[in-house]
N, C-alpha and C positions, 0 to 999 in steps of 0.2 A: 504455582503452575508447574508441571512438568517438566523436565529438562528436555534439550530440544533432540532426537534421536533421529536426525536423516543429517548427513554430512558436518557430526558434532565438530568435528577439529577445524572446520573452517570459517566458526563462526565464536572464535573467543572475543570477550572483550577487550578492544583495543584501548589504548589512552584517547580519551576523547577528545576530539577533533579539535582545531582551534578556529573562532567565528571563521576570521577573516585569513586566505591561505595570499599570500605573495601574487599571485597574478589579480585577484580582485582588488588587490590594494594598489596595484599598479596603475589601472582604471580609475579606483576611487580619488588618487592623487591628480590623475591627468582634470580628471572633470571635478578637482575639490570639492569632492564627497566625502572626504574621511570621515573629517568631523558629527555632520550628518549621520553616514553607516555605524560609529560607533557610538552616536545617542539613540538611535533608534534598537539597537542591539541594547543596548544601556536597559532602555524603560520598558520596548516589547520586549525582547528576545528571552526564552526559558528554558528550563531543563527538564521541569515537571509540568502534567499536565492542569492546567485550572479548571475550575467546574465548569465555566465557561465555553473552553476546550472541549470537555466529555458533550456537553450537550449537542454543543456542533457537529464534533466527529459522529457522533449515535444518532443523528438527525440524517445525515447524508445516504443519498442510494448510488455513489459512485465516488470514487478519486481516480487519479493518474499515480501509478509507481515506476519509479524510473532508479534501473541496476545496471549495472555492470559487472562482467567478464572478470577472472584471475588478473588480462590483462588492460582491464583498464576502456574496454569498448563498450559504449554505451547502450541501452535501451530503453525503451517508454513502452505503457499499456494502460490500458484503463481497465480499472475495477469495477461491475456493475453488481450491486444486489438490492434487496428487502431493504429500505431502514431499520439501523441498529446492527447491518451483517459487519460492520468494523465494529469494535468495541473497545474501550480505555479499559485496561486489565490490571491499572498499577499506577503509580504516582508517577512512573516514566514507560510502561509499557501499554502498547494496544495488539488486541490479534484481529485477521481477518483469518477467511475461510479460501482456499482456492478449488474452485468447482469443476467439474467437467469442463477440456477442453477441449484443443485439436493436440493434444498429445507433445507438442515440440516443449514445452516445459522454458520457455526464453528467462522467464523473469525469475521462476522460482530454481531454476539449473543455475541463473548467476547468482543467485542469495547462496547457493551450495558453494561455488566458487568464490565468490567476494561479499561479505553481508552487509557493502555499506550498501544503502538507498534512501531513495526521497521520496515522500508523501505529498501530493497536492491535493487538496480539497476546497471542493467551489460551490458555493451557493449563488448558483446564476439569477436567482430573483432579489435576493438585497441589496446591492450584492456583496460577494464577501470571501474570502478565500487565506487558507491557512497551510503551513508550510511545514512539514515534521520530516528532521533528516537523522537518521540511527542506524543501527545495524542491526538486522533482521537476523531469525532461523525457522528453518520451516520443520514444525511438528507432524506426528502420527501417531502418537500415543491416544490410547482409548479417550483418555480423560479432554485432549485438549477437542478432538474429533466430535465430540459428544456434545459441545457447544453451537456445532451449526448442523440445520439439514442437508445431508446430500454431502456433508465434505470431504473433497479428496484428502487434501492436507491444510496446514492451520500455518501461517503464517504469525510469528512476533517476535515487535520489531519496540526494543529500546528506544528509546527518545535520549538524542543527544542535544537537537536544539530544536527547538517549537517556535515561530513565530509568525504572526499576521502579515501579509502580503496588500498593499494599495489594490484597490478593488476598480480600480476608475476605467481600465481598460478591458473587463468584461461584461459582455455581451446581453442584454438580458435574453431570459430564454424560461420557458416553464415544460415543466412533464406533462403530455396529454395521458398516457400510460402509462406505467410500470410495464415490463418485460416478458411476459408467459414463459419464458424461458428457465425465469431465476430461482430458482431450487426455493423452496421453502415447505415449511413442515405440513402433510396433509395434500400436498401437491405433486404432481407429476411433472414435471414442462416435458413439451414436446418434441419428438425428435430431432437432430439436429438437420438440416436438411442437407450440408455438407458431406454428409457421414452416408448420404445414399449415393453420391458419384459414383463414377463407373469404376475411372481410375485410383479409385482406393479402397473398392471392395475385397479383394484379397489384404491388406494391409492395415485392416482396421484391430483393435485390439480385441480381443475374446470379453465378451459383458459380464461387466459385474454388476451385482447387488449394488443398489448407493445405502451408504449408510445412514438410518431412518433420524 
């Protein structure tokens, strides 16, 4: 795949992280957990992904990613697309696509400044939910763009630790629909209805072409 060409210098690989950092251990001592967190880290916890894995993450039409700032300020967002728009690209990498949005750029502006982040993925009918923390870079190159319809820019994101999450405290829930929205090849979605306000009609960006 491509090297990553939007904000290259801020997203070297670091030394990869270690499980457990001093304040969760601090916790896991209070409530003796240790033991516990590092058999479970022991038998789940991975650095590549399993077939298992791929099937899961390529099943999904959403996650939550959650970045941080240079200094350190957090964020959360959800990802919505098609099943299959995240894809496992590698024994430790997956990309997604980032589509048209409202222009503020939170999540992929802090991949530029800081490229750790976390993956959460939920299948609200089994239920079942999986957890992938790495450091990201957001692409533009022809080649990575050419993999989704409509993509602004292409997200991917190293796997430094992969592991399954207790399921017991989500919600069931099923899709009556998929989104009219969500870019996919052959389709249009419809405008954004945001985008016709008053107060952002002078401010809005000059249209471009989506890439087919």
């Amino acid at each position: 795949m491509p090297e990553n060409t939007v904000g290259e210098s801020a997203n070297a690989d670091p030394v990869p992280c270690a499980t457990y950092h001093a304040g969760m251990r601090t916790l896991q001592d209070r409530f003796d957990t240790r033991r516990l967190a590092d058999r479970l880290d022991e038998r789940l916890g991975r650095s590549a992904f399993t077939a298992d894995d791929r099937a899961f993450i390529e099943t999904r039409t959403m996650f939550f990613l959650a970045t941080a700032d240079a200094e350190g300020r957090p964020d959360c967002s959800y990802k919505g697309g098609d099943s299959g728009f995240v894809r496992v690209a590698g024994e430790r990498d997956l990309v997604f696509p980032s589509y048209d949005g409202n222009g503020q750029f939170r999540s992929l502006g802090n991949v530029l400044a800081n490229g750790a982040v976390g993956l959460l993925f939920i299948d609200f009918q089994s239920p079942r939910r999986l957890r992938v923390v790495g450091r990201a870079q957001v692409l533009d190159d022809a080649e990575s763009l050419a993999m989704f319809a409509c993509a602004q820019l292409v997200v991917r994101v190293r796997a430094e630790r992969i592991f399954p999450n207790c399921p017991r405290y989500i919600h069931a829930a099923e899709t009556v629909r998929p989104s009219a929205d969500v870019p996919r090849a052959g389709h249009t979605p419809p405008p954004a209805r945001w985008k016709s306000m008053d107060f952002l009609a002078d401010v809005l960006p000059v249209a471009r072409a989506p890439k087919p």
